[in-house]
C-alpha positions as MATLAB code, in Angstrom:
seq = 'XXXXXXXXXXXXXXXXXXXXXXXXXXXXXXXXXXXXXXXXXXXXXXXXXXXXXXXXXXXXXXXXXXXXXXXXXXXXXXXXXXXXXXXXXXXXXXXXXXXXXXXXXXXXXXXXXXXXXXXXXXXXXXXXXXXXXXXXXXXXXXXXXXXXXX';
ca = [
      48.770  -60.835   70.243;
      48.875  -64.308   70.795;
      46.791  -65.979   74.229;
      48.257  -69.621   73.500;
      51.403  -68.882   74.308;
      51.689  -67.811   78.141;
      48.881  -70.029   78.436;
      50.604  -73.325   77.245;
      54.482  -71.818   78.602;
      52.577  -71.705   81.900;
      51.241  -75.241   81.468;
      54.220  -76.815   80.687;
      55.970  -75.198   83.511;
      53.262  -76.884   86.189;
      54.217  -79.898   84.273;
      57.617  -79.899   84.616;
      57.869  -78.811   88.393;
      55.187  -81.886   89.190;
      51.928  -79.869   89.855;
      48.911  -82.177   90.255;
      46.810  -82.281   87.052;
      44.170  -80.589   88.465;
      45.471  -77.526   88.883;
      46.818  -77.185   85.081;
      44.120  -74.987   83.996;
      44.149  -73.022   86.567;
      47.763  -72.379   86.158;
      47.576  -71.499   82.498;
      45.128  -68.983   82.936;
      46.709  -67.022   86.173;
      49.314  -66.955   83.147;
      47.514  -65.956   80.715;
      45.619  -63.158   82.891;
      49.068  -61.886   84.012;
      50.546  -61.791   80.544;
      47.481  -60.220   78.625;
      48.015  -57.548   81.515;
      51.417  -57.167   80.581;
      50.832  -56.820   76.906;
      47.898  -54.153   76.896;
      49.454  -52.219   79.761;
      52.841  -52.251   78.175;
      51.398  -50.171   75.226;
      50.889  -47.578   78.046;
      53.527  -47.498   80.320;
      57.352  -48.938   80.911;
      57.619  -52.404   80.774;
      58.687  -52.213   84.782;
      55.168  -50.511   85.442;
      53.513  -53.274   83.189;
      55.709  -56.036   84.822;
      54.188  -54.677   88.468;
      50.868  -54.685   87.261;
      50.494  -57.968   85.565;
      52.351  -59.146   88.640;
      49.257  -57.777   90.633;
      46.605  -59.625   89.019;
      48.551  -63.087   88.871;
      48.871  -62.814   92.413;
      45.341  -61.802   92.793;
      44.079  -64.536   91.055;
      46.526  -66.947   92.739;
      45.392  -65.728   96.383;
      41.578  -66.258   95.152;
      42.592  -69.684   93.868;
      44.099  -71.158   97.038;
      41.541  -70.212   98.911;
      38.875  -71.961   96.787;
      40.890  -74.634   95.960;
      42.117  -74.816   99.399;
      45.851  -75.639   98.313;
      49.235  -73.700   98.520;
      49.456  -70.548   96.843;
      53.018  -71.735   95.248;
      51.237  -73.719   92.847;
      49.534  -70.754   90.891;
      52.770  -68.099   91.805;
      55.284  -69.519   90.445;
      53.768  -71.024   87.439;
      51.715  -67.664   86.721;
      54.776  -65.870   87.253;
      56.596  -67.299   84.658;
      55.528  -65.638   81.270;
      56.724  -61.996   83.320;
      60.017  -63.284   84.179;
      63.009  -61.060   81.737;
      64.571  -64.133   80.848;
      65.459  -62.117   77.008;
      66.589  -59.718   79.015;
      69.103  -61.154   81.381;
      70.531  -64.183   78.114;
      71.273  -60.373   76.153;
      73.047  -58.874   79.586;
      75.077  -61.448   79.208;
      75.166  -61.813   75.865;
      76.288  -57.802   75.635;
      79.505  -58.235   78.664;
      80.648  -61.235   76.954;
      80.991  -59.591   73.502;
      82.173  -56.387   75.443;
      79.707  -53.973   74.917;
      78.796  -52.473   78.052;
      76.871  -49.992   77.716;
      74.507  -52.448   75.725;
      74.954  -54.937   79.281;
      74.506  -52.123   81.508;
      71.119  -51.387   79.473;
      69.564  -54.277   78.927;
      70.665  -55.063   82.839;
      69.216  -52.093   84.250;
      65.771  -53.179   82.259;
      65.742  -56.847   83.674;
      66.399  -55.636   87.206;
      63.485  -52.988   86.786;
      61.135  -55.460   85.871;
      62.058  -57.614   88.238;
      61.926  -55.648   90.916;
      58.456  -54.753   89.394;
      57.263  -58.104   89.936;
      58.543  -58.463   93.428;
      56.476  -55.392   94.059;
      53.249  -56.917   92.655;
      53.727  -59.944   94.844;
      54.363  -57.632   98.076;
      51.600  -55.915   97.815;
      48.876  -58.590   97.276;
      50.122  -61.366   99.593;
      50.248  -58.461  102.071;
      46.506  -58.390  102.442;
      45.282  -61.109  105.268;
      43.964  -64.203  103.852;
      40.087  -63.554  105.358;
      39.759  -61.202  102.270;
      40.049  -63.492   99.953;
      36.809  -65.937  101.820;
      33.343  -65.237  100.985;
      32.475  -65.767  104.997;
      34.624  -62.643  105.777;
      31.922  -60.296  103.327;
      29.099  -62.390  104.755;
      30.091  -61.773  108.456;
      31.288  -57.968  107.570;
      27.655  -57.330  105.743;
      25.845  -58.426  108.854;
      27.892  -57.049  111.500;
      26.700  -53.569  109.369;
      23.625  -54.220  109.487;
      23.532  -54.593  113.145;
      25.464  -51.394  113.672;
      22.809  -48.978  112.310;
];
């Protein structure tokens, strides 16, 4: 399995949508994390179920990320995003109608619209949670407001 790749494909997208340099690393590897997800999970399950789960950790990471680096969580989404995305997928859906075979298209269709909706899933559920879970304060305050309820 190769790490370079989503890393560098994630890179190069920050590059090319004008991300400040200092975030480039940090890019690559919400990438990376989302795509090695991907991979080993894939093994496993359906690649919509592996698409929603490397989803999850990009977007975990990403939501950790803005809040240390106190910046918007676009810059990490989008870019870490990008290595999920069924791009094969939807260039052979189209491929398939205009060579008219359909039930190829309808295949290979059905596929790219599972995984994306996979992904859209991931994202729901982790920009759902409020933002104060993601700051250390919040655990600070929440361990001693415990410990003066006992």
């Amino acid at each position: 399995m190769n790490v370079a790749c989503p890393f560098i494909g994630t890179m190069a997208y920050a590059v090319l949508f004008n991300v400040p340099k200092r975030y480039y690393l940090s890019c690559g590897m919400t990438g990376t994390a989302g795509w090695l997800v991907f991979a080993l999970s894939g093994r496993y399950t359906s690649s919509a179920v592996a698409a929603f789960l490397g989803a999850l950790v990009v977007v975990l990471i990403s939501r950790m990320l803005t809040v240390r680096m106190k910046c918007p969580i676009t810059i990490f989404l989008v870019s870490g995003i990008f290595p999920l995305v069924p791009g094969a997928g939807i260039y052979y859906t189209a491929y398939y109608l205009v060579t008219n075979q359909l039930s190829l298209a309808a295949q290979k269709g059905l596929d790219s619209i599972k995984i994306a909706f996979g992904i859209v899933l991931g994202i729901v559920f982790i920009v759902s949670i409020p933002r104060e879970f993601f700051q250390i304060r919040y655990w600070k305050e929440r361990r001693i407001r415990k410990g003066w309820s006992k």
